[in-house]
Backbone as a chain_set.jsonl record, in Angstrom:
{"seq": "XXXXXXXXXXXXXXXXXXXXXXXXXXXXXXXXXXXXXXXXXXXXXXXXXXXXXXXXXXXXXXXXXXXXXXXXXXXXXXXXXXXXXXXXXXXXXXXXXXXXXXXXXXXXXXXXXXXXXXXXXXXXXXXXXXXXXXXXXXXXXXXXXXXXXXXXXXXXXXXXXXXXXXXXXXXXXXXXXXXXXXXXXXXXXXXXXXXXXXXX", "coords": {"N": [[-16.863, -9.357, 5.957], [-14.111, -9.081, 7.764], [-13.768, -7.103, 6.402], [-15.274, -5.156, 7.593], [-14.654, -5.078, 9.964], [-12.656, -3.638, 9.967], [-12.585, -1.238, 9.13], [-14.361, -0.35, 10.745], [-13.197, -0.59, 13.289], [-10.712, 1.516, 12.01], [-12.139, 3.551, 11.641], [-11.931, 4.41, 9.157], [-12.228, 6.493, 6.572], [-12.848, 6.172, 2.923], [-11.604, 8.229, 0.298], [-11.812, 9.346, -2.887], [-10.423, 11.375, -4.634], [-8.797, 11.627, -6.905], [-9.66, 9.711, -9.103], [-11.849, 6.581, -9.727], [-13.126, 4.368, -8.045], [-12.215, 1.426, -9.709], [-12.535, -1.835, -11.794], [-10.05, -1.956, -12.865], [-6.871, -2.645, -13.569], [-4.891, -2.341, -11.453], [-1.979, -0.398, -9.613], [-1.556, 0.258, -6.059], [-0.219, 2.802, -4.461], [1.403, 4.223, -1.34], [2.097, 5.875, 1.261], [3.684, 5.009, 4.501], [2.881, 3.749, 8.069], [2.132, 1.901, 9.602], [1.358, -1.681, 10.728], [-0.958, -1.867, 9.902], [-1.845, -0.671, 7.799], [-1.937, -1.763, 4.983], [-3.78, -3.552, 5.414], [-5.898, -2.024, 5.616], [-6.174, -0.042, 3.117], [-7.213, -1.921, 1.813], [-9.317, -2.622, 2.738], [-11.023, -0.522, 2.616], [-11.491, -0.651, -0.112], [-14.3, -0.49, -2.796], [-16.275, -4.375, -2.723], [-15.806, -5.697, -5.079], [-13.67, -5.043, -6.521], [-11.829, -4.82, -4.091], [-12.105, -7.858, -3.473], [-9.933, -8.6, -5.876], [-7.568, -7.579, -5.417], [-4.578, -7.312, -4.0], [-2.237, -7.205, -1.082], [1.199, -6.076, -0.441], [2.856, -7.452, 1.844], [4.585, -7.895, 4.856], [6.952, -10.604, 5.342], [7.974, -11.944, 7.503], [6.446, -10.894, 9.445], [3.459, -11.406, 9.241], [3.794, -14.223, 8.854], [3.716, -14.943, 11.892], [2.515, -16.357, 14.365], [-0.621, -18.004, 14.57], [-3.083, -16.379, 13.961], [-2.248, -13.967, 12.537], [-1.382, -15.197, 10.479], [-2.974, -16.481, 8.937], [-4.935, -14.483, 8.775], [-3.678, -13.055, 6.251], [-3.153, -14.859, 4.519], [-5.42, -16.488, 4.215], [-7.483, -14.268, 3.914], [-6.087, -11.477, 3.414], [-4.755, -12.632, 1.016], [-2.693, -11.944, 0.598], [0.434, -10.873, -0.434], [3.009, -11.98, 0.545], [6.552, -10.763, 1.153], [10.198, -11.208, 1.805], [12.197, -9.449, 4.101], [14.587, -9.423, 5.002], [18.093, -9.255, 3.377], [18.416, -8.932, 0.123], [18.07, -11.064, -2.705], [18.746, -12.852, -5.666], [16.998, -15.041, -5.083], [15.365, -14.05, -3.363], [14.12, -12.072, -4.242], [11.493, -9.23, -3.853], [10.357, -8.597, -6.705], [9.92, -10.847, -7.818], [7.868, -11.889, -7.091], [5.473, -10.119, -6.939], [5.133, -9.07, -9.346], [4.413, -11.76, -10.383], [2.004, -11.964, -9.428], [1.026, -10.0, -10.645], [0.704, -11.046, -13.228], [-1.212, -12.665, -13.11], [-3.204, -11.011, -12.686], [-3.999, -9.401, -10.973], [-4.567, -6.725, -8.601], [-2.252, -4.788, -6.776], [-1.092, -3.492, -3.379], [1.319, -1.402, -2.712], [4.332, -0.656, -0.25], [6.431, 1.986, -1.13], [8.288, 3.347, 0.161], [9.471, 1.416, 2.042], [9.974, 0.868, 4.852], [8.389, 1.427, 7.782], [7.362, 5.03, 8.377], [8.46, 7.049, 11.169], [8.053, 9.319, 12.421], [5.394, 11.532, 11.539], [6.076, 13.866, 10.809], [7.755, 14.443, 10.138], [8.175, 14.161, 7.429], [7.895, 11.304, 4.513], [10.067, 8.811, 4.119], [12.415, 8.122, 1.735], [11.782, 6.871, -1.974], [12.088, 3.292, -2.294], [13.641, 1.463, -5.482], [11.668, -0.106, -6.111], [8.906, 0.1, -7.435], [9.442, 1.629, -9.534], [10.455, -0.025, -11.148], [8.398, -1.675, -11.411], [6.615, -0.053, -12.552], [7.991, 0.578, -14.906], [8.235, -1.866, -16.269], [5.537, -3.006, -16.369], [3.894, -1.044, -18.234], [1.229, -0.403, -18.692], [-0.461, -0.498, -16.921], [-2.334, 1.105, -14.514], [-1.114, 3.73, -11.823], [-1.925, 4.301, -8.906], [-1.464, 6.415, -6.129], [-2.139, 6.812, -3.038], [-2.96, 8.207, 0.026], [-2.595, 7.675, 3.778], [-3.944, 8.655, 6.592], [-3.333, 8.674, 10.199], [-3.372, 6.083, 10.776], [-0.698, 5.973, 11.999], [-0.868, 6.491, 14.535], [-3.453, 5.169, 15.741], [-2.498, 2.395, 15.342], [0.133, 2.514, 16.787], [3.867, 1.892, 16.537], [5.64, -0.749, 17.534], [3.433, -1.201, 19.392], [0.977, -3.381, 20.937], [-2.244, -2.849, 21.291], [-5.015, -1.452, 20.131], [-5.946, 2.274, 19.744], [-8.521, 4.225, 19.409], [-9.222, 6.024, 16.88], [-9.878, 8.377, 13.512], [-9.412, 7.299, 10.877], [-7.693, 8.591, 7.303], [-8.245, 7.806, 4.274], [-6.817, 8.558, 1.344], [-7.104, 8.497, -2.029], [-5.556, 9.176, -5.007], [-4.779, 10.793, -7.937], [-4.114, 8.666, -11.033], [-0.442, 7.669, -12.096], [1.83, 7.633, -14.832], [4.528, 6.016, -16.089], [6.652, 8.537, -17.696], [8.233, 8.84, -20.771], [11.452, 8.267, -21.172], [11.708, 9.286, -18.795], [14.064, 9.258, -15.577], [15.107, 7.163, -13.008], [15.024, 8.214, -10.374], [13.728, 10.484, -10.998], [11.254, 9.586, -11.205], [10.922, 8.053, -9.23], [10.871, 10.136, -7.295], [8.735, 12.46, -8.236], [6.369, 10.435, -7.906], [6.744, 9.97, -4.89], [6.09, 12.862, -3.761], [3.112, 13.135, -5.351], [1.945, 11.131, -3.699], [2.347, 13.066, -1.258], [1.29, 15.097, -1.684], [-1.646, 14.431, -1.359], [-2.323, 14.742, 1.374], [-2.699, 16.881, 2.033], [-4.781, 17.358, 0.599], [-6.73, 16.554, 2.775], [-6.836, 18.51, 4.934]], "CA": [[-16.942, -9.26, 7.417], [-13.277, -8.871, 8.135], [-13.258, -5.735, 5.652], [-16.249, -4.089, 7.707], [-14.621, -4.521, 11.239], [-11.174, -3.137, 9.74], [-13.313, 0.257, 8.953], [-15.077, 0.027, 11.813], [-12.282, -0.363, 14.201], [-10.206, 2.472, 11.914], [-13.047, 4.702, 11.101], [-11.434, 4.586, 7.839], [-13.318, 6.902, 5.661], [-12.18, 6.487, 1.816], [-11.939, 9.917, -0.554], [-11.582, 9.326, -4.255], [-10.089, 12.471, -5.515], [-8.374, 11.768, -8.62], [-9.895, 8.575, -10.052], [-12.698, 6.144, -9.184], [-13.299, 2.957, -7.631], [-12.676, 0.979, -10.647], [-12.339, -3.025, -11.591], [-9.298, -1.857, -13.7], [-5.921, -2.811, -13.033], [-3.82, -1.122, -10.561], [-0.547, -0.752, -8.008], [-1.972, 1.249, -5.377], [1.066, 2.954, -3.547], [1.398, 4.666, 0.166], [2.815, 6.31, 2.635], [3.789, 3.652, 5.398], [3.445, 4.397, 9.175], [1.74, 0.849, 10.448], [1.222, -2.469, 10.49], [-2.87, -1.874, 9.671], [-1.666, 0.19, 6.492], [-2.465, -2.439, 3.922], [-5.528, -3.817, 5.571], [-7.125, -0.221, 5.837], [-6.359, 0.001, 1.921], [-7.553, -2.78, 0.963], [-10.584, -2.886, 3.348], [-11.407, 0.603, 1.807], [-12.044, -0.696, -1.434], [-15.799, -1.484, -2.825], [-16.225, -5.41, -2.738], [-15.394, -6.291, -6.679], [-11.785, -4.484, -6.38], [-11.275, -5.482, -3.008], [-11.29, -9.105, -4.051], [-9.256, -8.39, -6.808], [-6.619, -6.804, -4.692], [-3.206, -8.171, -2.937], [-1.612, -6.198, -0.163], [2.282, -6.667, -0.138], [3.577, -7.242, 3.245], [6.415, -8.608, 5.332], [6.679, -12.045, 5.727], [8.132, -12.095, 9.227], [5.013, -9.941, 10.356], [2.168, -11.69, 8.914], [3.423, -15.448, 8.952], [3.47, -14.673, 12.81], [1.23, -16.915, 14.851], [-1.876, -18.475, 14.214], [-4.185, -15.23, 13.663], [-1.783, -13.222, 11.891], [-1.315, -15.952, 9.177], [-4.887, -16.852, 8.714], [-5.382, -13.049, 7.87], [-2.293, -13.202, 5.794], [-3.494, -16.171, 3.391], [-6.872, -16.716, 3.819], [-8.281, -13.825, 4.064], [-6.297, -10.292, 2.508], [-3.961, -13.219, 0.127], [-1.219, -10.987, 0.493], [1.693, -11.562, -1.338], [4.374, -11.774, 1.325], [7.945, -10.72, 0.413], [10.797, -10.984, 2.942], [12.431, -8.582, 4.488], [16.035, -9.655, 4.574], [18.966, -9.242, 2.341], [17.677, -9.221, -1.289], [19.041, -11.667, -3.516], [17.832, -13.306, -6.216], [15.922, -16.315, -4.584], [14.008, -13.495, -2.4], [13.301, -10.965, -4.711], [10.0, -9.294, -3.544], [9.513, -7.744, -7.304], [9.286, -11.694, -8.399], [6.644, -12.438, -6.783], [4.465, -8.895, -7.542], [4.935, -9.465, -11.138], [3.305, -13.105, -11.062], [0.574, -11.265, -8.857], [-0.022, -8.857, -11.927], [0.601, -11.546, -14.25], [-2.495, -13.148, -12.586], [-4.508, -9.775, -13.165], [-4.556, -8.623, -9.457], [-4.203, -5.411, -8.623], [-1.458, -4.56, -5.874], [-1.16, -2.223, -2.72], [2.597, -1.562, -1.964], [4.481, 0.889, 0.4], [7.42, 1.909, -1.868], [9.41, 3.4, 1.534], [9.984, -0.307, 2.317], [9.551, 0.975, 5.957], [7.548, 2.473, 8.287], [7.889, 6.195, 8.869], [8.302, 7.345, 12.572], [7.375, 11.047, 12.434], [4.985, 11.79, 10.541], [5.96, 15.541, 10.561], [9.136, 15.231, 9.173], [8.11, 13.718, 6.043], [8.082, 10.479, 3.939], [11.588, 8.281, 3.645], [12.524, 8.36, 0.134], [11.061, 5.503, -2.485], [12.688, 2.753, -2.957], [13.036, 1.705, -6.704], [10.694, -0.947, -7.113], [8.147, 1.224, -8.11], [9.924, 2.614, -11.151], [10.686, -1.283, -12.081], [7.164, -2.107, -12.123], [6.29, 0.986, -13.709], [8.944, 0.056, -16.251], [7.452, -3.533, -16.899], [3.914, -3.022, -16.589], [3.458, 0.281, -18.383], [-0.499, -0.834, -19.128], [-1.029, -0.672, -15.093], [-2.204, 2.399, -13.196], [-0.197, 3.554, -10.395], [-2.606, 5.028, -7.727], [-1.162, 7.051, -5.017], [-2.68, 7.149, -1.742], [-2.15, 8.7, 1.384], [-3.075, 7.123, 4.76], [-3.78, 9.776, 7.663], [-3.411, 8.844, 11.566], [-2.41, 5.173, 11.146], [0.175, 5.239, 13.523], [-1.639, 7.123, 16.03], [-4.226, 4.094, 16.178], [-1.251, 1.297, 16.282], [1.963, 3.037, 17.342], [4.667, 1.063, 16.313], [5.497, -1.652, 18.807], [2.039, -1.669, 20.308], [-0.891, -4.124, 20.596], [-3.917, -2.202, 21.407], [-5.614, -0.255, 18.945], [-6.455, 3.825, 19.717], [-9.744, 4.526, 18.295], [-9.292, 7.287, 15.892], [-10.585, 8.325, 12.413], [-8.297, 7.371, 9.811], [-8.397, 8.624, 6.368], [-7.464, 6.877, 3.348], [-7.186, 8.968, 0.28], [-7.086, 7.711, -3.549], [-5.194, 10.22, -6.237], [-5.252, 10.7, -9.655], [-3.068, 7.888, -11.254], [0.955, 8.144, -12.934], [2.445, 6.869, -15.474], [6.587, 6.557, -16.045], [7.121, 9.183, -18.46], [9.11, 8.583, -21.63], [12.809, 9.0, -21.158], [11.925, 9.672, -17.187], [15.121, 8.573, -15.167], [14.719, 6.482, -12.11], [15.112, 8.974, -9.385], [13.142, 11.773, -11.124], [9.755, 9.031, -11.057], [10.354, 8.425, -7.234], [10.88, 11.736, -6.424], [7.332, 12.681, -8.49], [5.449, 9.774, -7.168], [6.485, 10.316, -3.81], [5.218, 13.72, -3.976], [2.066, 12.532, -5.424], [1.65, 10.759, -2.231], [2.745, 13.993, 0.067], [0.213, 16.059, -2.157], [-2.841, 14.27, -0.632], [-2.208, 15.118, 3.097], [-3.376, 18.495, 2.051], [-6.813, 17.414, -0.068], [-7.05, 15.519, 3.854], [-6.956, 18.945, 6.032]], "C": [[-15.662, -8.646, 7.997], [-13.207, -7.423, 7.72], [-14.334, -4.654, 6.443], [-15.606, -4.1, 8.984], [-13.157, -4.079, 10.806], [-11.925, -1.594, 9.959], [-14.222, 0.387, 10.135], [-13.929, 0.644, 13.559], [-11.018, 0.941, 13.492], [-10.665, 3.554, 11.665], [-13.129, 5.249, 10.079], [-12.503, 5.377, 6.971], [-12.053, 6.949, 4.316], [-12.692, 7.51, 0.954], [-11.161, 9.481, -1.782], [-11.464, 10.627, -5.136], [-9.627, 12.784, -6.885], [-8.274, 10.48, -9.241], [-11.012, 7.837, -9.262], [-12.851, 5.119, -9.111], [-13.27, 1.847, -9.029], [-12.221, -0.794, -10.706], [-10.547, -2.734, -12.493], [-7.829, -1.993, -12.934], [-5.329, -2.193, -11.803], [-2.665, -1.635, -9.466], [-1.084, 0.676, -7.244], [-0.651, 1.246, -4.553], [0.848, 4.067, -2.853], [2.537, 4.653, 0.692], [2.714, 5.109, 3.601], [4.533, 4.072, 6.782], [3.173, 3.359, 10.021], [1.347, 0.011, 9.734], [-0.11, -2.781, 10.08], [-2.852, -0.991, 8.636], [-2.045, -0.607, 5.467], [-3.999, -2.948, 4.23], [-6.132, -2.989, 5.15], [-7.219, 0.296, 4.224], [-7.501, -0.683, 1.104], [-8.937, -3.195, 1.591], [-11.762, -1.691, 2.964], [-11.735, 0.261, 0.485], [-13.629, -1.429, -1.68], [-15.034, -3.064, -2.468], [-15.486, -6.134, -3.737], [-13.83, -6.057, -6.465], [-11.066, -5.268, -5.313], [-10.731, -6.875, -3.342], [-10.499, -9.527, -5.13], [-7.675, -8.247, -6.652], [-5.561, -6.991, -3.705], [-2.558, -7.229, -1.99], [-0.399, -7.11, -0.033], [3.137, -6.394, 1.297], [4.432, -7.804, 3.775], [5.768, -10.134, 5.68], [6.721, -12.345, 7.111], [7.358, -11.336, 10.342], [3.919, -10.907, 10.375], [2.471, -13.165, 9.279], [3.589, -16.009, 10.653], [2.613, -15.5, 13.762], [-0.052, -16.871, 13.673], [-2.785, -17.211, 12.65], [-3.604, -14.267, 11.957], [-1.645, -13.992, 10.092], [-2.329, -16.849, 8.43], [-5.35, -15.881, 7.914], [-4.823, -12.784, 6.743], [-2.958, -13.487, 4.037], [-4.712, -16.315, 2.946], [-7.926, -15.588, 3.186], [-7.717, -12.441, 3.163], [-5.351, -10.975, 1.216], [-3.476, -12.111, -0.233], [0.036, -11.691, 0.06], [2.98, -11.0, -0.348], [6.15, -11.504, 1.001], [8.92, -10.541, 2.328], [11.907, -9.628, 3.071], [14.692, -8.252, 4.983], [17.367, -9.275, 3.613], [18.684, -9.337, 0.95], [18.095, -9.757, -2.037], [18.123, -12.236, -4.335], [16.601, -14.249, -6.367], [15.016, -15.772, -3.627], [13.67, -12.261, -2.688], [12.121, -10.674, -4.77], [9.517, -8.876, -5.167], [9.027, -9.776, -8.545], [7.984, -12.271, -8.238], [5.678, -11.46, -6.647], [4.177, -8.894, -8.829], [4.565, -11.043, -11.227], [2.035, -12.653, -10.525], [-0.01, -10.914, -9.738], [-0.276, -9.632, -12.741], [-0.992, -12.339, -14.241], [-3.745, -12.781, -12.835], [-4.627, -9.466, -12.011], [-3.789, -7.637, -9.659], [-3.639, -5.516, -7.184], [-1.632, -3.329, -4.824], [0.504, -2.226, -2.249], [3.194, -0.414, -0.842], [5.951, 0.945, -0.332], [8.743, 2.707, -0.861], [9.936, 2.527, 1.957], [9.851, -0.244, 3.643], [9.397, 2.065, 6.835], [8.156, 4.002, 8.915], [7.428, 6.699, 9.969], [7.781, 8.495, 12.887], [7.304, 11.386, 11.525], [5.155, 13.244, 10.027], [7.343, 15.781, 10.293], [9.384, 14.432, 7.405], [8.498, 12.1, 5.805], [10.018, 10.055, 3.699], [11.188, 8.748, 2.229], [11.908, 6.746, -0.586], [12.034, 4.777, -2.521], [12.131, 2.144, -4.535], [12.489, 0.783, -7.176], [9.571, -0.953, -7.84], [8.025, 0.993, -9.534], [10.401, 1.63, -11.99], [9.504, -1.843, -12.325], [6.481, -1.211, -12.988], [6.72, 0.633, -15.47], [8.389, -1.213, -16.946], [6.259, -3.139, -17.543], [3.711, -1.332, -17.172], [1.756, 0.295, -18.628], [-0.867, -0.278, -17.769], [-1.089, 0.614, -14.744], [-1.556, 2.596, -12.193], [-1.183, 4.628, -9.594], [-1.787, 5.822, -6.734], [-2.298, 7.32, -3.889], [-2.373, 7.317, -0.67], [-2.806, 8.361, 2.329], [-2.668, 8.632, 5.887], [-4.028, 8.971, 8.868], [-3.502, 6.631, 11.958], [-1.582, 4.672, 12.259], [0.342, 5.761, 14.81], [-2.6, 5.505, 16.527], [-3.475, 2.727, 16.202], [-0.254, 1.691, 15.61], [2.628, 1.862, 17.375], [5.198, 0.724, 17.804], [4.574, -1.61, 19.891], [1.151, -2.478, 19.826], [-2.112, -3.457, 20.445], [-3.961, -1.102, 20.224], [-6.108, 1.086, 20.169], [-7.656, 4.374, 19.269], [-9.39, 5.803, 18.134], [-9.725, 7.196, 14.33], [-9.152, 8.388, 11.544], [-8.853, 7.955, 8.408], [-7.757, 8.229, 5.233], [-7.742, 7.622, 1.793], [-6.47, 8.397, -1.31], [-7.001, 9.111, -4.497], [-5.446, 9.95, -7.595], [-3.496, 9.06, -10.366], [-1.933, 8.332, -12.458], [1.229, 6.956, -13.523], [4.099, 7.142, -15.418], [6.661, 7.232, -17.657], [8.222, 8.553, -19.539], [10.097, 9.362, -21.544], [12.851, 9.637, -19.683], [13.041, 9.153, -16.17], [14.385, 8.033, -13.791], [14.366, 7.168, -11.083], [14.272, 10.06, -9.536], [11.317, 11.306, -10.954], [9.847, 8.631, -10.314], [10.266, 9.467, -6.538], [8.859, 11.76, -6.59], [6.462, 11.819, -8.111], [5.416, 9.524, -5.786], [5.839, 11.87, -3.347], [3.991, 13.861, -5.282], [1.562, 12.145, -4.505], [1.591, 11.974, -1.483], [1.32, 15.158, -0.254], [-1.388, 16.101, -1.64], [-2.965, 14.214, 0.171], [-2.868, 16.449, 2.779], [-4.684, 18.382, 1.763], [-7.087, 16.909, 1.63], [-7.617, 17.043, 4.755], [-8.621, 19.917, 5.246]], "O": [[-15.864, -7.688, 8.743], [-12.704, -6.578, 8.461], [-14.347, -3.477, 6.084], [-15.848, -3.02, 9.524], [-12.386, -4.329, 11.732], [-11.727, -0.942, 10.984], [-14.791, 1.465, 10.311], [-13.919, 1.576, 14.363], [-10.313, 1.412, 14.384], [-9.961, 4.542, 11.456], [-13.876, 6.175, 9.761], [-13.585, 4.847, 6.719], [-10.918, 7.419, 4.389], [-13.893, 7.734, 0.803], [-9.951, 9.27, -1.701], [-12.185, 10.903, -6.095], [-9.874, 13.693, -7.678], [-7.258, 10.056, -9.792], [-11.253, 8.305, -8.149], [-12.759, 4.532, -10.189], [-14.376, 1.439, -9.382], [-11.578, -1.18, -9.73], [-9.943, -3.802, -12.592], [-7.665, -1.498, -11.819], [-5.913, -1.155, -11.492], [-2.498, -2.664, -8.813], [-1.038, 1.82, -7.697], [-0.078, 0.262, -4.084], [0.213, 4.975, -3.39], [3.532, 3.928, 0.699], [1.783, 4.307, 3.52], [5.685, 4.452, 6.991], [3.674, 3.429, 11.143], [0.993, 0.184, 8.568], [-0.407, -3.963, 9.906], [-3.925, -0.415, 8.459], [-2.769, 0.087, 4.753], [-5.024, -2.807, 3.564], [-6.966, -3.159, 4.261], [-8.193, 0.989, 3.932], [-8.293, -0.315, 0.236], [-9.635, -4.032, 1.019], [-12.984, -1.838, 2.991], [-12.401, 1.124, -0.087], [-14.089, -2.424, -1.119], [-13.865, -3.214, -2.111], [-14.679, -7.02, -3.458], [-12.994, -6.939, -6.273], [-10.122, -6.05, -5.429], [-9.549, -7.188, -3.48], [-10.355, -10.729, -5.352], [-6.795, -8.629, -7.424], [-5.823, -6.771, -2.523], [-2.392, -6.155, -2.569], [-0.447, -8.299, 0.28], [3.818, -5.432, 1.653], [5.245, -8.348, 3.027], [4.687, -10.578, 6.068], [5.826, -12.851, 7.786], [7.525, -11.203, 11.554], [3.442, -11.24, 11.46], [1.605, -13.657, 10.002], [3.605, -17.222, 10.865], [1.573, -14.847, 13.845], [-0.342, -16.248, 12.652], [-2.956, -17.186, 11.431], [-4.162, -14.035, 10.884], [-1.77, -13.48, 8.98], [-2.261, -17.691, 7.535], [-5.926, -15.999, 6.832], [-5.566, -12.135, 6.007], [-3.133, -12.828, 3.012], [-5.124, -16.306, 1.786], [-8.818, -15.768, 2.357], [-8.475, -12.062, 2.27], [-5.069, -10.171, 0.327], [-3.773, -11.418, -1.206], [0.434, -12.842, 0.242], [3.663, -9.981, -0.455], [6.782, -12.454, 0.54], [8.566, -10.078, 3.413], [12.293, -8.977, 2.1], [15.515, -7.349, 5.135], [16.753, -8.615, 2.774], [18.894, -10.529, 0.727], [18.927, -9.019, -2.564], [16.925, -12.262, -4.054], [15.685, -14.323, -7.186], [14.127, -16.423, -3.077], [13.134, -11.447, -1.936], [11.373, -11.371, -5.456], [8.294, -8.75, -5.233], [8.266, -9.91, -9.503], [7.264, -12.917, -8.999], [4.703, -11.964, -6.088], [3.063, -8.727, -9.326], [4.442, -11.476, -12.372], [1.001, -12.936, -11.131], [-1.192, -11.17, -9.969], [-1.344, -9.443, -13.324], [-1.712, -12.509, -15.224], [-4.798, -13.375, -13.064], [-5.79, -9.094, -11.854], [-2.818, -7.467, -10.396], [-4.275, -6.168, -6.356], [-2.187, -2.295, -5.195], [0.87, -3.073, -1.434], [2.546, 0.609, -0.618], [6.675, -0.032, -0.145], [9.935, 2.623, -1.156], [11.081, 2.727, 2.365], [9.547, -1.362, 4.06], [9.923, 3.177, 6.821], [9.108, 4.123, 9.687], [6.218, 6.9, 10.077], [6.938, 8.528, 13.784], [8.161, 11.629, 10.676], [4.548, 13.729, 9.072], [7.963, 16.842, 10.223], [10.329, 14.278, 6.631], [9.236, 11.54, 6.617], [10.913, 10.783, 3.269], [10.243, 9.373, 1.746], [11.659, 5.741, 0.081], [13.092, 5.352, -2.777], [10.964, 2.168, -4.926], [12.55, 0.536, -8.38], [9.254, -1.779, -8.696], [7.205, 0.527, -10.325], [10.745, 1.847, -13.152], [9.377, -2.509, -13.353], [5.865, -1.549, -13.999], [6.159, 0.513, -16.559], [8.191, -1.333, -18.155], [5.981, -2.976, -18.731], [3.358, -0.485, -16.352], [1.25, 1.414, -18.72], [-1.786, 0.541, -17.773], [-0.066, 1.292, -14.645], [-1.319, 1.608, -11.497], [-1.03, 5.829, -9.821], [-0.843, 5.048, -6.889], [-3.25, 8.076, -4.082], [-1.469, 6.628, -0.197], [-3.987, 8.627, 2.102], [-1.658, 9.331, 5.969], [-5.101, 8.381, 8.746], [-3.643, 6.081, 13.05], [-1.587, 3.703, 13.018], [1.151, 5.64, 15.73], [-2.341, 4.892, 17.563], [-3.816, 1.923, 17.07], [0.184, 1.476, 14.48], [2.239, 0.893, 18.026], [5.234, 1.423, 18.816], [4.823, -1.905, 21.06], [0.615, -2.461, 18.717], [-2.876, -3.578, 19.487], [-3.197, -0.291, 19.701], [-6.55, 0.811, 21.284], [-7.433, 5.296, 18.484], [-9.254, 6.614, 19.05], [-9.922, 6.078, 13.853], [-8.212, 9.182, 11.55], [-10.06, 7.935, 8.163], [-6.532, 8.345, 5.256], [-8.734, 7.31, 1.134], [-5.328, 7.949, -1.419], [-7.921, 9.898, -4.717], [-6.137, 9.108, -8.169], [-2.336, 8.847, -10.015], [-2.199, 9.034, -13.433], [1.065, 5.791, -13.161], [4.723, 8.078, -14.92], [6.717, 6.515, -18.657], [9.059, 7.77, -19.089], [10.1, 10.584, -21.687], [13.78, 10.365, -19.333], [12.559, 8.068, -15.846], [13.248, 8.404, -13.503], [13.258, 6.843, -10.655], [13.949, 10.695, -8.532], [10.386, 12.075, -10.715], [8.701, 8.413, -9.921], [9.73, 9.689, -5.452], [7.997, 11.398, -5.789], [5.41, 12.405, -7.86], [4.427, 8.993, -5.28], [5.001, 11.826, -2.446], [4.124, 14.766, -6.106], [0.524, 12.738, -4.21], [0.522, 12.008, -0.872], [0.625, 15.784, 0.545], [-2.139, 17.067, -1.508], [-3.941, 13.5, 0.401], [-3.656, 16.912, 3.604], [-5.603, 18.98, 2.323], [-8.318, 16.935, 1.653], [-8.723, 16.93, 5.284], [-9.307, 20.646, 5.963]]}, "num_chains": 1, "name": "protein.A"}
């Protein structure tokens, strides 16, 4: 129910270009321009996956009032990480790796935060990525690119925009043998930048 008025209210259409809806592991990773970026992922997926499927989001967003932490927990069991100082008692990659250890499949935004103009390109990754890559080499890494996001909620607004979002699904990466850290965020952030184009 929740996953049909997410797509209804974003018009979300999902495009499976380089891989297919599958029950099989995965870290689905995105571009990040709004706070309706993980829903719209994860509301995009068939049913089987979907419930399969954790969206990692901020803590001090989601555990927010009532509503927000209902949706949070109950409903997309998102694996909250905070947003603070990173130390070892609030490392977000401890609590993604008991997610996987679980067998769920992840949606992260590896920018860590949201990008303001969308026409001057993606921040750079940060490298938690290329540490779960590193762990979990078994795991697919999806790339997907979210289109018009933060046209339909503009950062620091309530109301939604009705517009057609589009949510596209790439071919999946692995971390290369002997790939250095910086050279598998570069390439999986362009991975991401690559499917704005399959979009026009």
């Amino acid at each position: 129910m929740i996953a049909g008025l997410i797509r209804l209210v974003t018009g979300a259409q999902a495009r499976w270009v380089g891989c297919a809806p599958e029950l099989t592991q995965r870290i689905y990773f995105a571009n990040h321009s709004s706070n309706l970026d993980g829903p719209t992922i994860w509301a995009s997926l068939p049913d089987q996956v979907r419930a399969r499927t954790r969206p990692i989001a901020a803590q001090d967003y989601w555990d927010k009032g009532l509503v927000r932490r209902w949706l949070a927990h109950a409903v997309f069991h998102a694996v909250l990480i905070s947003r603070e100082k990173i130390t070892a008692a609030n490392n977000p990659l401890v609590a993604m790796q008991a997610a996987l250890a679980e067998g769920a499949s992840l949606i992260i935004f590896p920018e860590g935060t949201r990008t303001v103009d969308e026409d001057a390109g993606m921040n750079p990754f940060k490298p938690g990525l290329w540490h779960l890559a590193k762990r979990h080499p078994q795991i697919e890494l999806v790339p997907v690119h979210l289109e018009n996001l933060n046209r339909i909620l503009p950062k620091g607004d309530f109301l939604l925009v009705p517009l057609l979002a589009a949510v596209t699904f790439g071919t999946p990466l692995q971390l290369a043998e002997g790939e250095d850290k910086p050279a598998f965020l570069e390439r999986a952030r362009c991975a991401v930048a690559a499917l704005a184009q399959d979009e026009t």
